[in-house]
C-alpha positions as CSV (number, residue, x, y, z in Angstrom):
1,X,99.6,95.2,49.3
2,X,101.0,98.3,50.5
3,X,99.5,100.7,52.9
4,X,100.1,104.0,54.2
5,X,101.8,103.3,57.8
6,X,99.2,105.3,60.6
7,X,100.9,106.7,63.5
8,X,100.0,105.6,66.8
9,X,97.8,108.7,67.8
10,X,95.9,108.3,64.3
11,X,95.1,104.7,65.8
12,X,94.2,105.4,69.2
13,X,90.8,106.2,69.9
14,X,90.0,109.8,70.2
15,X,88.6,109.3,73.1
16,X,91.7,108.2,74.9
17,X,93.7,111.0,72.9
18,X,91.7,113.2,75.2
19,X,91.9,112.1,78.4
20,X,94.7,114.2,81.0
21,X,96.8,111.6,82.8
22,X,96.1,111.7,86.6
23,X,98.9,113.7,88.3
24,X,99.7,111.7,91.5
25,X,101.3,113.7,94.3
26,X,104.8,113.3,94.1
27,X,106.8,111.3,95.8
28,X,108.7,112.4,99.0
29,X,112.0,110.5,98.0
30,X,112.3,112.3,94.8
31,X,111.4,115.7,96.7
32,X,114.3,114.9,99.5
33,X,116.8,114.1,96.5
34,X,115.7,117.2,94.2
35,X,115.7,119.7,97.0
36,X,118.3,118.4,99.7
37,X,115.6,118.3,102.2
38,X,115.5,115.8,105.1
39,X,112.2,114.1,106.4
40,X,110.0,115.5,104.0
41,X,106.5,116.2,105.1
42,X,103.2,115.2,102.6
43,X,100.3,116.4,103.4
44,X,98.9,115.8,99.3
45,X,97.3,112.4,99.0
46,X,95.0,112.4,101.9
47,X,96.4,109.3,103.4
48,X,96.5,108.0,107.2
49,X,99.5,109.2,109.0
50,X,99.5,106.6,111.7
51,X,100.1,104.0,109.1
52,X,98.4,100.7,108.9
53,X,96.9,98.9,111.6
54,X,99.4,96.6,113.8
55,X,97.0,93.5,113.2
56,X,97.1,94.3,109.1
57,X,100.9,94.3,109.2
58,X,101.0,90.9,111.0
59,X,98.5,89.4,108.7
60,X,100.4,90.3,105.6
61,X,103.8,89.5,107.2
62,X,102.4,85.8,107.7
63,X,101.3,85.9,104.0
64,X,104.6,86.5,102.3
65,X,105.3,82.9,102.3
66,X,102.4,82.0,99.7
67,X,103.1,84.7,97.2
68,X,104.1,81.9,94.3
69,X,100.2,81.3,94.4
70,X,97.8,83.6,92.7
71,X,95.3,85.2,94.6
72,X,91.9,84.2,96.1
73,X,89.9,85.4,92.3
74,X,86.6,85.5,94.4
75,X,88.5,87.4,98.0
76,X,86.1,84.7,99.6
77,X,87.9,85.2,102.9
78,X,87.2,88.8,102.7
79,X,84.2,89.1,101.4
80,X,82.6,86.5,104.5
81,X,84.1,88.8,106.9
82,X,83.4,92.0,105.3
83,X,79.6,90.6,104.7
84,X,79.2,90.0,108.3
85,X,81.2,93.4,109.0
86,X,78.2,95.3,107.0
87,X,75.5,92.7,108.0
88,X,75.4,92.4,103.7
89,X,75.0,89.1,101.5
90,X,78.4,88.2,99.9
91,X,76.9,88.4,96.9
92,X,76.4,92.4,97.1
93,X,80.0,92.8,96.9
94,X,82.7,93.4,94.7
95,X,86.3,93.8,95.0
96,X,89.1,96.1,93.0
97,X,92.3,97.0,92.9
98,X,91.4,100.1,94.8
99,X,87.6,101.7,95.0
100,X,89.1,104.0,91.2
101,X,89.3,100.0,89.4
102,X,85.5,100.0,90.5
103,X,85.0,103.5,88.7
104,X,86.4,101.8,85.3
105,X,84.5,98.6,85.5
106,X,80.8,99.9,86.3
107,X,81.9,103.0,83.2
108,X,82.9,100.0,81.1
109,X,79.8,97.8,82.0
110,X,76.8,100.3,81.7
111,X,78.2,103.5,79.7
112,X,78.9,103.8,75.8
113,X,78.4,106.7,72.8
114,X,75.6,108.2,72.9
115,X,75.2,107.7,76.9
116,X,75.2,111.0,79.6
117,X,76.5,110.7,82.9
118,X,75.7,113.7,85.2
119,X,78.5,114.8,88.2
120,X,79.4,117.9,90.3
121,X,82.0,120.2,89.8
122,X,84.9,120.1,90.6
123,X,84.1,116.7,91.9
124,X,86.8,114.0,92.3
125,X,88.7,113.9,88.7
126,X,88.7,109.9,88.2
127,X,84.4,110.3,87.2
128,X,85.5,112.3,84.5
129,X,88.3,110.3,83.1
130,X,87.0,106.9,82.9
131,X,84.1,108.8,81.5
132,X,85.6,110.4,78.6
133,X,87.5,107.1,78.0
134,X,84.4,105.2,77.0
135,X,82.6,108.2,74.8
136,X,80.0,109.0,77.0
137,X,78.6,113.1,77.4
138,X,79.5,114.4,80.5
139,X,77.1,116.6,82.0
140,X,78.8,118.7,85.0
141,X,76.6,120.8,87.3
142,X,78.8,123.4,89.5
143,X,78.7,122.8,93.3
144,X,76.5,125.1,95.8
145,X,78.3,126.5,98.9
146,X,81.0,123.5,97.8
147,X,78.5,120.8,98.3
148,X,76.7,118.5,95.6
149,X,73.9,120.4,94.1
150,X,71.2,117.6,94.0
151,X,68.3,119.3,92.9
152,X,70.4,120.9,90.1
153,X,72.3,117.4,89.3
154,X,68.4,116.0,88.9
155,X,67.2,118.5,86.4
156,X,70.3,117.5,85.0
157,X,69.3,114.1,84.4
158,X,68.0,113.7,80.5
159,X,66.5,110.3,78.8
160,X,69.7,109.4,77.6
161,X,71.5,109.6,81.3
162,X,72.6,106.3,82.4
163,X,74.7,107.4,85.7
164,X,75.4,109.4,88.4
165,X,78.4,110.1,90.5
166,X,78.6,111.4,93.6
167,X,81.3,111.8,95.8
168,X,79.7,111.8,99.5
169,X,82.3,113.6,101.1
170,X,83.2,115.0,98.0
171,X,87.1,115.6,96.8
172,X,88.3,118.1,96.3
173,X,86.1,120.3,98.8
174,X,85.4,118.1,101.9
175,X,81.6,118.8,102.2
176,X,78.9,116.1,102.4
177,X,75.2,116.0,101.8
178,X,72.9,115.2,105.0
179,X,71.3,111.6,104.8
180,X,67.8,113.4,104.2
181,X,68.8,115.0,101.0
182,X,70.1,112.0,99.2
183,X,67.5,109.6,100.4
184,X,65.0,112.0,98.6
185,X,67.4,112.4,96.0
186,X,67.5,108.5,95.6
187,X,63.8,108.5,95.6
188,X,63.6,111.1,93.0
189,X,65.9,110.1,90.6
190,X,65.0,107.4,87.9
191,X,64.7,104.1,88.5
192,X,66.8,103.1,85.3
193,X,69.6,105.9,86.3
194,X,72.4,104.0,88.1
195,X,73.6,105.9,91.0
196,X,77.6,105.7,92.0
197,X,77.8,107.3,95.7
198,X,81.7,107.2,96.4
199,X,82.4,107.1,100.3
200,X,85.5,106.6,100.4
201,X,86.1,108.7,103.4
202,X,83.1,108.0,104.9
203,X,84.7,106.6,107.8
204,X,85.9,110.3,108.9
205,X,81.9,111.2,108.9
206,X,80.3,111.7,112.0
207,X,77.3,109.1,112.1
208,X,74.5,111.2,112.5
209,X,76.0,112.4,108.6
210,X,76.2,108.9,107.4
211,X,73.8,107.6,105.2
212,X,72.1,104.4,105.2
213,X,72.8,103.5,101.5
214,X,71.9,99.4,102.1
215,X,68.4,100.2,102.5
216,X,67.8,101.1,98.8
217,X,69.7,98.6,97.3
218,X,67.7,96.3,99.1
219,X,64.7,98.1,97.6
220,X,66.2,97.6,93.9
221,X,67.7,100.7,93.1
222,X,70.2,100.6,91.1
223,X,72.9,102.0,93.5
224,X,76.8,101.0,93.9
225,X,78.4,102.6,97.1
226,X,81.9,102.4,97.2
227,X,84.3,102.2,100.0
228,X,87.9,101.6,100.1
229,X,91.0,100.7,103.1
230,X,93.1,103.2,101.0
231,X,92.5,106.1,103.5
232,X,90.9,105.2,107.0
233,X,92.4,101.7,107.2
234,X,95.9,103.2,105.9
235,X,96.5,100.5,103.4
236,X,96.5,103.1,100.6
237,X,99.7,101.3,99.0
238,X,97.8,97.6,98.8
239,X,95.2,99.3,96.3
240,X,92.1,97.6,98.0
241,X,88.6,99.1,97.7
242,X,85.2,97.3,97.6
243,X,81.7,98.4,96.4
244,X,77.7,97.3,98.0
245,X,75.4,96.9,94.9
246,X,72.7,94.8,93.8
247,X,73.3,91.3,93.2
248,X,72.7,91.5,89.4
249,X,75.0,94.5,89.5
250,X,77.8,92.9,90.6
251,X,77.6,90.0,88.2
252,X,77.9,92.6,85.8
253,X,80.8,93.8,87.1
254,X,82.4,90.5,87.4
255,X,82.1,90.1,83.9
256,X,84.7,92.6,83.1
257,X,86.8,92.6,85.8
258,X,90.4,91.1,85.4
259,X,91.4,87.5,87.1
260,X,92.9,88.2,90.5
261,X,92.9,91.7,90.4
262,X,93.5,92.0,94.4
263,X,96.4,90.9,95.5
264,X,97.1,88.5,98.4
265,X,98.6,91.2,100.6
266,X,95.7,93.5,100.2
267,X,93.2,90.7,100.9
268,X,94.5,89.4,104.3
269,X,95.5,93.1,105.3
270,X,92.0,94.4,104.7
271,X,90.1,91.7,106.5
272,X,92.9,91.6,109.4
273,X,92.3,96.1,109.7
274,X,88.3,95.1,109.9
275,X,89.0,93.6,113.4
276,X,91.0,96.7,114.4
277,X,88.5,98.6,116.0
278,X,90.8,100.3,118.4
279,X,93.2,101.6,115.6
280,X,90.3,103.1,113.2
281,X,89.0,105.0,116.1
282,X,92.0,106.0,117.4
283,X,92.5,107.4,113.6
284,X,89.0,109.2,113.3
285,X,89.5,110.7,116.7
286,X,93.2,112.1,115.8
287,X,92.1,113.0,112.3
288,X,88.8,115.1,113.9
289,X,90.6,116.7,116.3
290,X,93.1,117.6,113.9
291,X,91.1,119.3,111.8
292,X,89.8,121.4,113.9
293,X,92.9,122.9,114.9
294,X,94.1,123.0,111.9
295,X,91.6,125.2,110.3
296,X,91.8,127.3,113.4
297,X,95.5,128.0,112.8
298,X,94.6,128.5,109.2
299,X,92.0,130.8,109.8
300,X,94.2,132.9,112.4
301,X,96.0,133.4,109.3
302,X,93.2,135.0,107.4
303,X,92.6,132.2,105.0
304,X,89.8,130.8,104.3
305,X,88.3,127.1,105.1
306,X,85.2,124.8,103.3
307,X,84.0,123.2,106.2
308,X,85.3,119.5,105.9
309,X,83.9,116.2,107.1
310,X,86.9,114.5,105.9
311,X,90.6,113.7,106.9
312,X,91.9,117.2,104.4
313,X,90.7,120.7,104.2
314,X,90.2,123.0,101.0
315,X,91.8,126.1,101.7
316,X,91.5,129.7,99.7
317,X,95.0,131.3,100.0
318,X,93.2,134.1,97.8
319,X,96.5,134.1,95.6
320,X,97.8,131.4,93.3
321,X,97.8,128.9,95.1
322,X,99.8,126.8,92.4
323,X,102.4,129.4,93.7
324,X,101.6,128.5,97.3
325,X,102.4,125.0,97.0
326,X,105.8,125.4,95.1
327,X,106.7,127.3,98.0
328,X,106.0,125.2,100.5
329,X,107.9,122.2,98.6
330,X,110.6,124.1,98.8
331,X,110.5,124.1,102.8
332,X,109.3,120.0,102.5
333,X,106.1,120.2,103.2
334,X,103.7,119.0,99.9
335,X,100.6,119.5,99.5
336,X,98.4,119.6,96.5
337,X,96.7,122.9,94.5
338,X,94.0,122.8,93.3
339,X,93.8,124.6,89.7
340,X,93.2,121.3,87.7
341,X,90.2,121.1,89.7
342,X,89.6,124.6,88.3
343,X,89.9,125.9,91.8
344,X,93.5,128.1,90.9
345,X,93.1,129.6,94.6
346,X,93.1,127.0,96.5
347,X,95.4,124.1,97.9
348,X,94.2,120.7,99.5
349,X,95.9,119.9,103.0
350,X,95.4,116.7,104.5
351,X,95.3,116.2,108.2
352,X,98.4,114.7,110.0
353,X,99.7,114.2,113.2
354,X,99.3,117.2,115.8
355,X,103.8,117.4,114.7
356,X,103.2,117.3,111.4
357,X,100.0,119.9,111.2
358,X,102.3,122.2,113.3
359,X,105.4,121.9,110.5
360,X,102.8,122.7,108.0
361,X,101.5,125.7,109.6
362,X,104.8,127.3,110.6
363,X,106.5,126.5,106.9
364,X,103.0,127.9,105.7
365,X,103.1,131.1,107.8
366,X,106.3,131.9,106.5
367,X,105.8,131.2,103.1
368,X,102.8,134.3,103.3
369,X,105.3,136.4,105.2
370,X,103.2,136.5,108.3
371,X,106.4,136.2,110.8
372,X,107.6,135.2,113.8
373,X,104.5,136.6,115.6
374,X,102.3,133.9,114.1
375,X,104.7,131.0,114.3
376,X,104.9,131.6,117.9
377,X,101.2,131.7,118.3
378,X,101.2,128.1,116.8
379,X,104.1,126.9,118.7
380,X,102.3,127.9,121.8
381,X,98.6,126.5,120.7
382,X,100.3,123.2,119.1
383,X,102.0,122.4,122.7
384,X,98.8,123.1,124.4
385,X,96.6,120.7,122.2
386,X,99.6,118.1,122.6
387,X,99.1,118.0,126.2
């Protein structure tokens, strides 16, 4: 029988044919080898720059001997110490490679043609991807003041919605909603509307800002809160998030997630940083104060700051900012801008070390031409605030 021979994209799905592969920041190896640039600084990926905890490293150094054996398929280590971590049952969690394989699996359980999701805009770009990939209608509803619009994201909300993201804080812009608004927004929404709060820099919040999202799953909502030990915990190359849900919920998930899917590593690194108290606040406390300076400094140079209860800070350089960030490569520093996110002003700049937030700001306030004057303002405030 003969047949016309299709072409790959006539056989994909259309849906895949339309998705716009993630850009990942880039990495600084290839940045020192294009450019010729020592010690190259990146401030793109909002990751922890005082590394793992000490107690993580030791635990995975002591597991390398067992990597011929596949991984614990149920993390039952972790998940007894995480469950007593969050005073949870073990059977309210789930495990992925990374809080984004989480994303996939509850799009892939719950959402199909002919299904709406509703999210803010510009919101973290992972809600819309794994979205599109299954066929479901995206409904976006634009951000107020940078922040989740909730009572705009409920009139949203049609008979055919099945799901609801919300990053709480929210990537790209920093901004979280206070523990009142989403409790009544929880309340308010249907009870047949899954809600996915992603917290996965929830650690960063102040507490008063932190919201109790145990108590409604307990209630039966249908709620999945996910957290991750990609960016607090520093263990952002191990891939290892984890989600809170409803019991039924998670056997859900389980039924379409992949054998094994966290590593060794990842498992006896994340439970080892759990025990790391001193280290996790020793990174909130550098990472708060850091921010504030930081947006002082960027502020002094007439630039303008969304208030941020994370470890990064969405800037307006109220120019291209796609233009911004080339030249700052150029002087090694990387950070990310922010046009994909449909914000073409704007660059995100996660927190480092007091060293590395003062590199940025000097190779940033020669990059807008501001001179020596305001490079030696920093210099003098970044010694102060490192005494």
């Amino acid at each position: 029988m003969s047949r016309n021979v299709k072409s790959l994209t006539e056989l994909a799905r259309p849906q895949v044919l339309g998705l716009i592969p993630y850009s990942p920041g880039r990495p600084m190896e290839d940045v020192e080898r294009e450019l010729g640039v020592d010690e190259v600084l990146k401030l793109a990926s909002n990751e922890n720059p005082l590394g793992p905890s000490p107690l993580a490293l030791q635990a995975i150094r002591e597991a390398l001997q067992g990597l011929h054996r596949y991984p614990d398929g149920g993390c039952h280590t972790l998940r007894q110490g995480l469950s007593r971590f969050l005073g949870v049952r073990p059977e309210e969690l789930c495990f992925g490679n990374g809080s984004n394989e989480l994303l996939e699996l509850v799009t892939r359980s719950f959402l199909g043609p002919g299904d709406e999701a509703v999210m803010g805009h510009p919101a973290f770009v992972v809600y819309r991807s794994v979205c599109q990939a299954v066929g479901c209608e995206i409904r976006e509803v634009p951000l107020k003041d940078f922040t989740h619009d909730l009572s705009g994201m409920l009139q949203a909300v049609t008979a055919r919605t099945k799901m609801v993201f919300l990053g709480n804080p929210n990537n790209p812009t920093g901004t979280c909603v206070s523990p009142t608004d989403l409790h009544d927004f929880v309340q308010e929404l249907p009870r047949d509307v899954i809600l996915v709060v992603d917290e996965a820099y929830r650690e960063y919040v102040p507490r008063p800002l932190q919201p109790d999202l145990l108590r409604p799953i307990r209630d039966g909502r249908y709620l999945l809160t996910l957290r991750t030990f990609s960016k607090a915990y520093g263990l952002a190359g191990l891939r290892i998030g984890y989600g809170i849900a409803p019991v039924e919920m998670v056997e859900i998930l389980n039924r379409v997630r992949q054998p094994f899917n966290v590593n060794t590593l990842a498992q006896r690194g994340a439970l080892a940083a759990l025990s790391d108290t001193a280290h996790l606040e020793e990174t909130v406390r550098i990472t708060e104060a850091g921010r504030r300076n930081l947006q002082s400094r960027l502020e002094e140079l007439g630039l303008l700051c969304i208030p941020s209860v994370a470890n990064f800070i969405l800037v307006d350089m109220r120019r291209d900012g796609r233009a911004i960030a080339d030249a700052l490569l150029r002087k090694g520093v990387i950070v990310r801008s922010m046009e994909g996110y449909g914000l073409p002003t704007h660059i995100r700049v996660t927190v480092g070390t007091p060293q590395e937030n003062t590199r940025a700001i000097k190779a940033l306030a020669e990059v807008l031409g501001d001179g020596e004057a305001a490079v030696r303002s920093w210099n003098s405030a970044g010694e102060r605030s490192a005494q």
